[in-house]
N, C-alpha and C positions, 0 to 999 in steps of 0.2 A: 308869138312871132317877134315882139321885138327883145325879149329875153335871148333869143335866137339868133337875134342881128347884133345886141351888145357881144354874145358870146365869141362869134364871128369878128367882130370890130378888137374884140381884145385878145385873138389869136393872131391875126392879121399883124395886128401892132407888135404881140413876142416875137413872132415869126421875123419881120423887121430888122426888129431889136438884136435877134441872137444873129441873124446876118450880118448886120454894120460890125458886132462885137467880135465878129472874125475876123475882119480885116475886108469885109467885102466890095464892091466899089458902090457907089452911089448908086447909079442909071439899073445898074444887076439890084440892088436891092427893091428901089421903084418898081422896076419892070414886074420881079416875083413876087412881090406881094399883087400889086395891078392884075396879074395872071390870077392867083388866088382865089383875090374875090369877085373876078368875071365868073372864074368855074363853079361860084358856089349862087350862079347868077345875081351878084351885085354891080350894075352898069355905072351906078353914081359914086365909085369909090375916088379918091385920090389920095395922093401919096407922096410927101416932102420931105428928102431926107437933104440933109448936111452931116457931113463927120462926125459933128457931138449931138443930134439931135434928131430926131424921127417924129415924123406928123402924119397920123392915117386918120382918114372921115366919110363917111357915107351916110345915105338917106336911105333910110327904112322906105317900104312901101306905103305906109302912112305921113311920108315928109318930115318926119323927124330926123333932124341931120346931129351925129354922134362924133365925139373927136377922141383921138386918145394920141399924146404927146410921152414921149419916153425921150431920157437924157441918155447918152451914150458917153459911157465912163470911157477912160484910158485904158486902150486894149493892144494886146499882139495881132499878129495874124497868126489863123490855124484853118490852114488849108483844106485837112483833111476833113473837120467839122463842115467849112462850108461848102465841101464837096457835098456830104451828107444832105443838107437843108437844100442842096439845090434839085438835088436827087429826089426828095421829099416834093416841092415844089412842080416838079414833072409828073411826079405819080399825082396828086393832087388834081395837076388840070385836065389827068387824062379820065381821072376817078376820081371824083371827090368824095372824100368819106364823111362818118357825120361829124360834127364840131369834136364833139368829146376824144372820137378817136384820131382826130388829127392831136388833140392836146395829147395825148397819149405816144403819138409816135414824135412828140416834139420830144418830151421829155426823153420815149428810148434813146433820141439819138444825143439827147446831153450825157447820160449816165454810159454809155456805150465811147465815151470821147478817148480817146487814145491818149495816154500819157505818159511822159518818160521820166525815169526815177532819176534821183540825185545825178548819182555820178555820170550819168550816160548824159545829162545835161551839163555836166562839165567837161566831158568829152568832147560832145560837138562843139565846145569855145575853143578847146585845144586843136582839135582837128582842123577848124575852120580857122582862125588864126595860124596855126602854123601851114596850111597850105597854101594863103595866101602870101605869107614872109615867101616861099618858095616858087611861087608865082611871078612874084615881081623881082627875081633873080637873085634872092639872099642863098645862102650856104645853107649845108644840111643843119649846123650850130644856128646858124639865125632861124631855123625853123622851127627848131626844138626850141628856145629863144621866144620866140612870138607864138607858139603854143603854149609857154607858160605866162606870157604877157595876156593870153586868151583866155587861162584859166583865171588869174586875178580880175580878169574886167568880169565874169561871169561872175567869180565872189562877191566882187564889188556890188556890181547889179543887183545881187541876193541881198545884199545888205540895204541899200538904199529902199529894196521893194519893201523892205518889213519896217523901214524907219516911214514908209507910204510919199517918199518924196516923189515929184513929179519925172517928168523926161528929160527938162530939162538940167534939171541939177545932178540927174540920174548920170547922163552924159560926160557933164563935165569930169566929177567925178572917175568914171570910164578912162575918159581920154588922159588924164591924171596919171591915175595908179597904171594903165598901161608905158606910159611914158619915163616914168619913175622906175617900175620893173627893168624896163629897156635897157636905159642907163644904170641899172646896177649890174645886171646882169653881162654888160659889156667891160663894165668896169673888172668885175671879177675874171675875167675874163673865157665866160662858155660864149658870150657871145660875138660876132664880129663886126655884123654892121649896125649901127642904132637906126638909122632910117628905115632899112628892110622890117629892121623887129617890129618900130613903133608900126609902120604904115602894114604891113599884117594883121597886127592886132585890131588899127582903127578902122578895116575894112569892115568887119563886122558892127560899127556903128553906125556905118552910112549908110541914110535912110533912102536907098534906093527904091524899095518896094513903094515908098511913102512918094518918092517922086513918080516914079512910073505911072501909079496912080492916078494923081493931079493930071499927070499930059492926059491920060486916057478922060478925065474927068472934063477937062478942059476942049477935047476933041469932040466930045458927043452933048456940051453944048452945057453942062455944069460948069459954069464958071464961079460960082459963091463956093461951090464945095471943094472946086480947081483950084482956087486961090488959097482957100482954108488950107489946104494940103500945102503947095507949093511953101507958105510962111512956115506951116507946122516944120518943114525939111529943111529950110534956110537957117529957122533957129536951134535944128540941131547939129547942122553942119557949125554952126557958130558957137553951139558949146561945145564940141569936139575941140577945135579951134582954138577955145580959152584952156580948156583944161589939159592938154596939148602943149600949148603955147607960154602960159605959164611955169609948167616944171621944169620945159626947155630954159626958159629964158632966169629962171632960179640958177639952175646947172652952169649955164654960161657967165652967169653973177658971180659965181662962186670958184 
């Protein structure tokens, strides 16, 4: 039994784990695992997340109380994954299967993950930057323009993820070479306005989903993990900002 209840405690705890690592929000993580291990009848479970950090614990029917703490690296959101685990999570509490074949359908739904190849990942920079230049009322040149400003922040991003530098430096970087692009690209003349280009481009850095987050975080009563979010968003709006701010104020020196 309690080989039983460890095996339990440290599915509970992946289960968690590959939720936060989607992008999931706090309270939905809590909640689905809490669900978890009611349906596997565990009443004494609890469950502490914060953004980088996950804590699940329970007492055995013997009063042995077990913990299992997992770090939560720097992740994207992928939605479609944690549509899967949520999915996972409902069949669970209507059926609980045994430990081993929940470990089993964890795994199908990681090796099952949806993924998209090179250039279709620099597609969507280009597509998503250039339809925001034409959103905020740039010319069909400034779109094309901040399409390719979207494709350099996407290289760029590639390059900083393989040198393993964090978000922040990631950023600036970002906001940099899209700026840079901008102004050449204007200079040579395809494109026409540098504002529409730049602010195009840096649409695709602003960590809006990271905000939205926090309010929701912050509305249902997470404020450590509200807060955690809200600074996470501030210091990337502020490396935007510098790296941004800086090629600007280069160009204008010069």
């Amino acid at each position: 039994m309690q080989t039983s209840y460890a095996l339990l405690l440290d599915l509970a705890a992946e289960l968690g784990y590959r939720m936060m690592c989607t992008g999931a929000e706090v309270y939905r993580v809590e909640e689905s695992v809490q669900r978890v291990l009611q349906a596997y009848g565990v009443e004494s479970g609890e469950i502490f997340a914060i953004p980088n950090c996950i804590n699940v614990s329970l007492t055995d029917p013997d009063g042995q109380s077990s913990t299992r703490i997992r770090r939560i690296p720097s992740h994207d959101t992928d939605v479609d994954l944690l549509m899967a685990y949520n999915e996972l999570c409902r069949q669970v509490c209507q059926s609980p299967p045994p430990p081993e074949e929940l470990r089993q359908r964890m795994e199908a739904i990681l090796h099952q993950r949806r993924t998209y190849s090179f250039p279709m990942y620099l597609l969507s920079w280009f597509v998503g930057a250039g339809s925001y230049a034409l959103f905020f009322g740039g010319s069909l040149r400034d779109g094309l323009c901040g399409g390719l400003c979207g494709l350099a922040i996407g290289l760029c991003g590639r390059g900083m993820d393989w040198l393993h530098t964090n978000q922040f430096i990631r950023t600036i970087a970002g906001g940099a070479i899209s700026a840079l692009c901008a102004l050449l690209l204007v200079a040579i003349g395809l494109g026409e306005s540098v504002d529409f280009i730049i602010i195009g481009a840096l649409m695709l850095l602003v960590p809006g989903l990271i905000f939205t987050n926090a309010m929701r975080n912050i509305m249902s009563g997470d404020l450590i993990s509200g807060t955690n979010l809200v600074v996470q968003a501030l210091l990337i709006a502020t490396a935007i900002a510098l790296g941004t701010g800086f090629v600007l104020s280069l160009a204008a020196a010069v």
